[in-house]
C-alpha positions in Angstrom: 15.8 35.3 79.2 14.1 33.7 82.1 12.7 29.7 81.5 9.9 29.2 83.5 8.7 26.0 85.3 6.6 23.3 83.5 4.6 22.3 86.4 1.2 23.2 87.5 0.4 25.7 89.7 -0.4 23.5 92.6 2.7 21.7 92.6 4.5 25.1 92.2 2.6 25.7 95.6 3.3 22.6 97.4 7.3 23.3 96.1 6.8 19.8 94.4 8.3 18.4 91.2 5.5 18.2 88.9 6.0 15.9 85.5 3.4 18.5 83.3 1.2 15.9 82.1 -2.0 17.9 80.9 -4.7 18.3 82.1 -4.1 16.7 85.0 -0.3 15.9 86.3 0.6 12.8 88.2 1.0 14.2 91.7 -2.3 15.8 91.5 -4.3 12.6 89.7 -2.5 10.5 92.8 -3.0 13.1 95.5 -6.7 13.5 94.4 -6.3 17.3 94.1 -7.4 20.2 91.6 -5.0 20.6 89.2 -4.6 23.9 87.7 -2.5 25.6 85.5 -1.3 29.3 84.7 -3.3 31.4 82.1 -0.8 32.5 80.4 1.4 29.4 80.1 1.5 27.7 76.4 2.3 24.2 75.4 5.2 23.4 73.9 8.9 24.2 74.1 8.5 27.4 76.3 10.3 30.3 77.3 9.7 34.0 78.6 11.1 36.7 77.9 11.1 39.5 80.6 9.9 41.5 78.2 6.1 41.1 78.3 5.7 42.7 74.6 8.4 40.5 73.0 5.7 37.3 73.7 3.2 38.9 71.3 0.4 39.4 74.2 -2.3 42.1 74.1 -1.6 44.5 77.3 -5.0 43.6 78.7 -6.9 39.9 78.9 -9.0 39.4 75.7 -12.3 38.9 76.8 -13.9 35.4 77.8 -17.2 34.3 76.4 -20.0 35.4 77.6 -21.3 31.4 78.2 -17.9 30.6 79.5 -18.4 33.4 82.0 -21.4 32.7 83.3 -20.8 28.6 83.7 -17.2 29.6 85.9 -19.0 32.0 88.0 -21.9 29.6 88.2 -19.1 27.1 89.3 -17.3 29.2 91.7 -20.3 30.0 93.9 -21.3 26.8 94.2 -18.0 26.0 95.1 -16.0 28.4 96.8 -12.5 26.2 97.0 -12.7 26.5 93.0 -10.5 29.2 92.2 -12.2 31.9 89.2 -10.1 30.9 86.5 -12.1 32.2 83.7 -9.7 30.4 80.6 -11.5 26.7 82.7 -14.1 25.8 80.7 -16.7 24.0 82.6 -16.0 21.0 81.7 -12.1 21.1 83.0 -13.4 21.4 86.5 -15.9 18.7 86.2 -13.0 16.1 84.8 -10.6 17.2 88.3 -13.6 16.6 90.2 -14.3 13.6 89.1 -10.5 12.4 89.0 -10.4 13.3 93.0 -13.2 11.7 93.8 -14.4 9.0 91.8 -10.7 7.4 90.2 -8.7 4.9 92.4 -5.5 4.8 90.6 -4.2 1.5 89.8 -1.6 2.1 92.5 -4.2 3.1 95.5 -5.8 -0.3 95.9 -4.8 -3.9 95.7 -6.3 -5.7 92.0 -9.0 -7.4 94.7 -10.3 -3.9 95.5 -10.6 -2.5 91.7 -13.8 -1.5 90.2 -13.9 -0.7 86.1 -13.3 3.5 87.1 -9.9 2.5 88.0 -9.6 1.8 84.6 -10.8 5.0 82.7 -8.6 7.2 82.7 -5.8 5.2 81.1 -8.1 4.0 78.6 -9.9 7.2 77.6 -6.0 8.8 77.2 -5.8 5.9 74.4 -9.0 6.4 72.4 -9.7 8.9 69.9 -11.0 12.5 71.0 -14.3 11.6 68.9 -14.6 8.3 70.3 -18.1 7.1 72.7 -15.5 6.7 75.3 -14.6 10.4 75.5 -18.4 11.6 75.3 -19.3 8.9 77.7 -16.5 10.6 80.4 -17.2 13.8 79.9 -21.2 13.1 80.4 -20.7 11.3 83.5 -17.8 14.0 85.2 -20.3 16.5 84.3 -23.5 14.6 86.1 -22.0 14.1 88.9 -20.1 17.6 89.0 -22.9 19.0 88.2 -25.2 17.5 90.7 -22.6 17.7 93.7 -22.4 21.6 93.0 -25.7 21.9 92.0 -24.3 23.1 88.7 -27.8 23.5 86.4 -25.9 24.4 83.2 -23.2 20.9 83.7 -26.3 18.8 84.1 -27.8 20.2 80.5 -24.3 19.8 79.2 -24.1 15.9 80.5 -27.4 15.1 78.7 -26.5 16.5 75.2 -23.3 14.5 75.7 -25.0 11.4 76.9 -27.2 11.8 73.6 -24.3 12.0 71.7 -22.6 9.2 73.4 -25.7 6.5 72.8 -25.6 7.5 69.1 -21.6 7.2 68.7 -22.0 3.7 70.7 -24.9 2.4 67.9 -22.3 3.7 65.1 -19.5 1.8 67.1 -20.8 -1.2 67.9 -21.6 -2.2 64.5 -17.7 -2.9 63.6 -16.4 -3.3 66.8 -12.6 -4.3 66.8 -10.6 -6.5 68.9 -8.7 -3.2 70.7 -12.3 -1.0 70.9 -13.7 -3.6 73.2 -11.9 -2.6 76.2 -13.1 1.0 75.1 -16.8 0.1 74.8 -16.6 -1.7 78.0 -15.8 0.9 80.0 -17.9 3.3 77.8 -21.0 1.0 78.4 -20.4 1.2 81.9 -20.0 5.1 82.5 -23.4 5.1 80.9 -25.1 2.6 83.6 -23.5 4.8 86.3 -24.7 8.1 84.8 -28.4 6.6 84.4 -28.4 5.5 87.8 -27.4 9.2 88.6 -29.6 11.2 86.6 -32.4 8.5 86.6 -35.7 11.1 87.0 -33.8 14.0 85.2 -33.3 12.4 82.0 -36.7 13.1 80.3 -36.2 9.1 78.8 -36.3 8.0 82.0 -40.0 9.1 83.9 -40.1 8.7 88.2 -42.9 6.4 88.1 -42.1 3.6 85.3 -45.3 1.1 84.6 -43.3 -1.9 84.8 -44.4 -3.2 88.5 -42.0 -4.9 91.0 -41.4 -9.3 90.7 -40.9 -11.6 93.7 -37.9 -9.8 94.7 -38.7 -6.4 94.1 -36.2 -5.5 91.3 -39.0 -3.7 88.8 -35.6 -0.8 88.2 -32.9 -3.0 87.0 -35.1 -4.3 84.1 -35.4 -0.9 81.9 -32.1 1.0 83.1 -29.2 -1.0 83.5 -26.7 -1.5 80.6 -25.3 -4.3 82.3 -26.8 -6.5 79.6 -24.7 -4.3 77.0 -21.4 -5.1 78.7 -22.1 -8.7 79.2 -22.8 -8.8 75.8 -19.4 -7.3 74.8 -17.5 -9.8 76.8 -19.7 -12.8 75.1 -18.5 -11.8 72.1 -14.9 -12.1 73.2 -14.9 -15.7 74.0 -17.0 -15.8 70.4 -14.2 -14.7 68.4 -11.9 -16.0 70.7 -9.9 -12.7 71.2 -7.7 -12.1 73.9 -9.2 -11.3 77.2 -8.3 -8.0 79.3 -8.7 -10.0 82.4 -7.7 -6.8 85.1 -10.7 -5.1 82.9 -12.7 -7.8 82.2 -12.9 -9.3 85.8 -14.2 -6.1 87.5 -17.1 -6.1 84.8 -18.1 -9.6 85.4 -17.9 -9.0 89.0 -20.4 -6.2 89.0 -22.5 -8.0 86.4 -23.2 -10.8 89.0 -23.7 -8.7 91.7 -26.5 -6.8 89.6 -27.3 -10.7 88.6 -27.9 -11.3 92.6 -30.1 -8.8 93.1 -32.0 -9.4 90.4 -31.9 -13.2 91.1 -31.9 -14.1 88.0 -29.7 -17.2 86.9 -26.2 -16.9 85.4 -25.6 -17.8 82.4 -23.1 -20.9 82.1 -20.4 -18.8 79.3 -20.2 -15.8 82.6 -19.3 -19.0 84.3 -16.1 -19.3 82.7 -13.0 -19.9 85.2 -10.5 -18.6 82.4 -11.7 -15.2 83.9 -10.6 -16.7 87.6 -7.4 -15.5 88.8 -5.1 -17.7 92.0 -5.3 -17.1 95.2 -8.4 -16.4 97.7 -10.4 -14.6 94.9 -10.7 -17.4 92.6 -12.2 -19.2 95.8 -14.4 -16.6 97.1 -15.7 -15.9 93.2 -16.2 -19.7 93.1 -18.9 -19.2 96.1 -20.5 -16.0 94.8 -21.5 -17.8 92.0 -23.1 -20.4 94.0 -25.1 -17.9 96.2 -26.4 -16.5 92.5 -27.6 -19.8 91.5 -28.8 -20.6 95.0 -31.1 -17.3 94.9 -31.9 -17.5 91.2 -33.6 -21.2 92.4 -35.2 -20.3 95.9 -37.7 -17.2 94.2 -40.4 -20.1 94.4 -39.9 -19.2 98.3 -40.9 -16.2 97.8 -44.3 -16.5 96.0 -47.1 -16.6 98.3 -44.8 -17.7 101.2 -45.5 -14.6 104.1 -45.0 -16.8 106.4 -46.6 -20.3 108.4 -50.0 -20.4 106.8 -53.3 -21.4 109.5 -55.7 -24.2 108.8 -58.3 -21.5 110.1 -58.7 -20.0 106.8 -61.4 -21.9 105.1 -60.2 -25.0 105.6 -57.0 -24.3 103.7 -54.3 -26.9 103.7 -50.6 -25.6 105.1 -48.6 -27.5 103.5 -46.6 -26.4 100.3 -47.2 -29.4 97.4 -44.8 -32.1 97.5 -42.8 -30.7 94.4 -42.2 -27.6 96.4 -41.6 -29.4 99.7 -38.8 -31.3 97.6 -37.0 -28.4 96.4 -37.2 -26.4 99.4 -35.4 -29.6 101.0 -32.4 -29.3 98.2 -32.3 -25.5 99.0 -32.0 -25.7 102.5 -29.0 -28.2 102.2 -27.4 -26.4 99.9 -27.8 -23.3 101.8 -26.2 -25.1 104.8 -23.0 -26.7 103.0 -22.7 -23.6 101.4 -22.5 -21.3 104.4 -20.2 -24.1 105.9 -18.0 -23.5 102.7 -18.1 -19.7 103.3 -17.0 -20.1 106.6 -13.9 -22.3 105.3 -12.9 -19.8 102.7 -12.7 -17.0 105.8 -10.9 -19.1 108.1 -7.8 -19.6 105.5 -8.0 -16.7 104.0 -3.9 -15.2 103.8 -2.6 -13.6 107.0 -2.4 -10.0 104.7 -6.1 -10.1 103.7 -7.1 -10.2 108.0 -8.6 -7.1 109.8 -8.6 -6.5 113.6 -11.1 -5.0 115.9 -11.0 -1.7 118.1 -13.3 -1.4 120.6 -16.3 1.6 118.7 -16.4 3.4 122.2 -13.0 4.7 122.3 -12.7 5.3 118.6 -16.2 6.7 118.1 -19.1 8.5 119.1 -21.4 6.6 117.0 -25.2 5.7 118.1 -24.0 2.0 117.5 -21.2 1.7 120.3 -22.0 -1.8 121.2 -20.4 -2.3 117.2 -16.5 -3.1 117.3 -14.9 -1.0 114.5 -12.2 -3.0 112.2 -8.9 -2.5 110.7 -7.9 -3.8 107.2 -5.2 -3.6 105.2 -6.5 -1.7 102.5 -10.2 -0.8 101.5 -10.3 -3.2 98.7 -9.4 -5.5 101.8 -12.2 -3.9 104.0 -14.9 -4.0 100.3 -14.2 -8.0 99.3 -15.0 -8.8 103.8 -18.5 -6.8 103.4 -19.5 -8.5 100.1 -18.6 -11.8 101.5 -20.7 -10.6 104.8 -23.6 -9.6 102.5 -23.3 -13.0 100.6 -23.5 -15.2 103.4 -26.8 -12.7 105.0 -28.2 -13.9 101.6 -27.7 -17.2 102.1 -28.8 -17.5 105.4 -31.5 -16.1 104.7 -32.9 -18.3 102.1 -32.1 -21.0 104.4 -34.4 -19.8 107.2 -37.1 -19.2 104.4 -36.9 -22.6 103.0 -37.0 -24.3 106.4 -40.0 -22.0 107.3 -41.5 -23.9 104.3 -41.0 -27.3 105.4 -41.9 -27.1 108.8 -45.8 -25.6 108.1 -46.6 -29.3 107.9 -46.5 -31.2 110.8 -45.6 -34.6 108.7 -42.4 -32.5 107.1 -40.9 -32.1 110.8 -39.1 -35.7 110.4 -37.1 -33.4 107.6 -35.4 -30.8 109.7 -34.0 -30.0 113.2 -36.7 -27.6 112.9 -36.2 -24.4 115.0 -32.9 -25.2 116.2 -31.7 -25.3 112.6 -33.3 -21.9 112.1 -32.3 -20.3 115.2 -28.7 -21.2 114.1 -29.1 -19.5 110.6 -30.6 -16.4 112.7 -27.7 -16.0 114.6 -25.4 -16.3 111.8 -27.1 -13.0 109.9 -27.5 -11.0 113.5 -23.0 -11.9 113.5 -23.0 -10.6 110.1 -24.9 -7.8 110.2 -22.6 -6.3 113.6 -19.4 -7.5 111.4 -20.8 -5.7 108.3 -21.4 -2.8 110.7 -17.3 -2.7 111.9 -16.4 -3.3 108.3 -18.8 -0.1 107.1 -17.1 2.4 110.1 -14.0 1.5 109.1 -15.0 3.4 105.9 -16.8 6.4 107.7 -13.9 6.7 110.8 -10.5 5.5 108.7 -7.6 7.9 109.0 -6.4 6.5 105.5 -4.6 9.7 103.2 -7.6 8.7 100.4 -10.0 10.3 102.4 -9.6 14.0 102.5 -10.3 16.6 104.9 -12.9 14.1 106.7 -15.6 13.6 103.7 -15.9 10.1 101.9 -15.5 10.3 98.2 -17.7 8.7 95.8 -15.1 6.1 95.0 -15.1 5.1 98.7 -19.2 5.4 98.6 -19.5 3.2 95.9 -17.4 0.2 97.6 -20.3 0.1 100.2 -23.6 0.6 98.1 -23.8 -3.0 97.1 -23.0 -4.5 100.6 -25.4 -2.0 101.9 -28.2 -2.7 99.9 -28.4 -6.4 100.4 -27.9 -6.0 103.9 -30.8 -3.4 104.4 -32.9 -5.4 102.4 -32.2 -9.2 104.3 -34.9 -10.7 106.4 -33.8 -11.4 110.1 -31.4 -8.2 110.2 -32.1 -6.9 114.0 -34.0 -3.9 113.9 -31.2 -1.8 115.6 -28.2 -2.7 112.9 -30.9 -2.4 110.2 -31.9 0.7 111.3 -27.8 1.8 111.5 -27.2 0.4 107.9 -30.2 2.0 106.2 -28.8 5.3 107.8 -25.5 4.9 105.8 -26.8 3.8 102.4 -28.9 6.8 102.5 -25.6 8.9 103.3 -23.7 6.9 100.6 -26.8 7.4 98.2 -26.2 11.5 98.8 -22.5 11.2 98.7 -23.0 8.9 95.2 -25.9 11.8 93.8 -27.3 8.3 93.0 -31.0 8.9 92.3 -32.0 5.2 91.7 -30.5 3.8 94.7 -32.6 7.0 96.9 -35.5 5.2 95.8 -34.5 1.3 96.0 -34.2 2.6 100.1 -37.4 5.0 99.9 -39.2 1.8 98.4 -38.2 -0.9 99.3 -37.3 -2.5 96.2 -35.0 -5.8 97.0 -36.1 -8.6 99.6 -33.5 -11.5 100.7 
């Protein structure tokens, strides 16, 4: 009698111990690679005898359904490296895809570098196999499988789960308890992701929505975002007073007030809580971040009817703004000033761990942008908090200049400002950021780091640069080249992502800072 080993067939390749954990083992989840297993191998207590009849097995395979067939050999063309196996159903090879290249384990980034898909895995191994949780996963790994393999029949799969999901969230909801919160958090979240992916191809979702674009542009984020949802679970926490998952609950907030930013739409004083804070630079640099929200959520006046220094040759028309505006432009400007001073502060004592270093781009790349130093971090959580603190301050200098350009239309509000100087300082400032911003993106596209395999950026890595990206396109007073650089990359991380909505925030225009 011959026992065979437990492990998968790619550790039995790489001659590696393998701890069997199905579907996917622990060396493979880590190691972001496809995990597959033999055929013929059984859960359980196993053992072979060398006589193939003694198992019980038919002498020949039995035959595999007909649909089964045709979605594996649907999968293997469009992607060669997949291996035939005709017992993987379809939806097997879209959970290893996304595992390899959407899932930082807890392990792979420092907690500052987390986003809520670090999170999913160990929290969907917890819930029920019924649950909105499992039908949200398996929606969203078959989107995005589906679109990065061009896989027609895991696209139609990912909308009949996403149907089912909404209805099992309405059911859920209803009579949430204290441990489904966590669940429906990360469940509410897969489904923001999956619209943002399949926005267009979900019939509920039409390319050309009526709903037209506000002062800032955001007409998207107002029908098809489920932010609202989540915020709305983590409200209710602080309600009942339950116990907060703060790892979990931190990484939500944090992406509900970057969507917040973009939006510039105000804050609400309960997401201001500092019982989500945590010690340490973060609880700083948070601090800030929710300054710049409230800063932005107050300077939109700026951007009604402001396209600039208005003439007197117009019909007589008066330049200057009315005294109520003049006033608060005055209180934005200021506050944009001590607030970039405070930004600076934070970056200046930031921990010795969290600082990167700069290689000169022409002997480490061949980019177009060789003028643009290339950075080093410690990590690429490291390298993600630096370019949201870059894009931050861009949006913060950038209001400034706007609400100086305000005051200085009229000649009798030039006693009020150092006029250009002031705004030629705040110029400079965004050109600095934008070329740091620039280092801190290469060092995503040129690192040597073991997460990025075989050369090509996974999504996980993509989506630590969308935001960042976005802002940065999008900020007035950008130089043309940099600009020109960034947009290039957020349209490479919008392929890598398959994210449809964020193709057409670039295409359109749809955010201005």
């Amino acid at each position: 009698m011959v026992f065979p080993s437990l492990g998968c067939n790619t550790c039995k390749r790489r001659h590696l111990k393998c701890d069997s954990a199905r579907p996917l083992c622990g060396r493979c989840r880590k190691g972001g690679l496809l995990c597959t297993w033999a055929a013929t191998e059984e859960e359980g207590l196993p053992f072979r005898s060398e006589n193939a009849f003694a198992q019980g097995r038919p002498r020949r395979p039995r035959k595999v359904h007909s649909c089964l067939q045709d979605s594996t050999a649907v999968t293997a063309r469009s992607h060669p490296t997949i291996l035939p196996a005709l017992s993987f159903p379809l939806e097997l090879h879209s959970v290893n895809y996304w595992v390899k290249n959407w899932a930082f384990g807890t392990n792979d980034l420092p907690g500052i570098g987390h986003e809520y898909t670090s999170y999913v895995i160990s929290h969907k191994d917890r819930a029920r196999q019924d649950s909105s949780l499992h039908l949200a996963f398996l929606a969203f790994a078959l989107a995005v499988f589906g679109r990065a393999r061009k896989v027609r029949k895991a696209l139609e799969d990912a909308n009949r789960f996403y149907s089912q999901t909404i209805a099992k969230v309405k059911t859920e909801i209803k009579d949430v308890a204290t441990e489904d919160i966590d669940q429906l958090l990360i469940t509410i979240m897969l489904m923001g992701t999956y619209e943002n992916i399949m926005w267009g191809l979900n019939p509920h979702n039409p390319q050309n929505p009526s709903c037209s674009s506000d002062e800032v542009g955001s007409r998207f984020w107002q029908n098809v975002c489920h932010h609202k949802g989540a915020a709305g679970l983590l409200r209710l926490r602080q309600l009942r007073r339950l116990p907060k998952n703060l790892p979990l609950d931190r990484v939500v907030r944090r992406q509900i007030i970057r969507i917040i930013i973009l939006r510039g739409k105000t804050i609400p004083g309960w997401l201001q809580d500092p019982s989500y804070e945590e010690k340490g630079p973060m609880r700083e640099l948070d601090a800030l971040i929710l300054r710049a929200a409230g800063l932005r959520a107050r300077s939109l006046h700026l951007f009604k009817n402001n396209s600039g220094p208005k003439s007197r040759d117009s019909g007589g028309t008066d330049c200057c703004s009315p005294p109520s505006h003049r006033g608060i432009s005055r209180e934005v400007a200021a506050e944009a000033q001590d607030l970039d001073a405070a930004f600076v502060t934070w970056s200046k004592t930031a921990p010795e761990e969290w600082r990167y270093s700069t290689i000169d781009s022409r002997t480490t790349t061949t980019d177009e942008l060789y003028d643009c130093p290339v950075h080093a971090y410690a990590s690429h959580g490291h390298a993600a908090v630096w370019n949201r603190y870059r894009a931050v301050r861009l949006i913060v200098n950038s209001i400034r200049i706007r609400s100086l350009a305000t005051l200085i239309q009229c000649p009798m509000q030039a006693s009020y400002v150092n006029s250009q100087q002031e705004i030629e300082t705040s110029q400079k400032n965004i050109e600095s950021l934008a070329r740091d911003l620039c280092g801190g993106v290469l060092f995503f596209f040129h690192s040597c780091n073991p997460l990025i395999i075989g050369g090509a950026m996974p999504q996980k890595m993509a989506a630590l640069l969308a935001w960042p990206l976005t802002v940065a396109v999008s900020t007035e007073g950008v130089p043309g080249p940099q600009r020109r650089w960034l947009l290039e990359r957020l349209n490479i991380v919008a392929e890598i992502l398959g994210d449809v909505m964020l193709a057409s925030v670039i295409s359109k225009g749809e955010f201005r800072f």
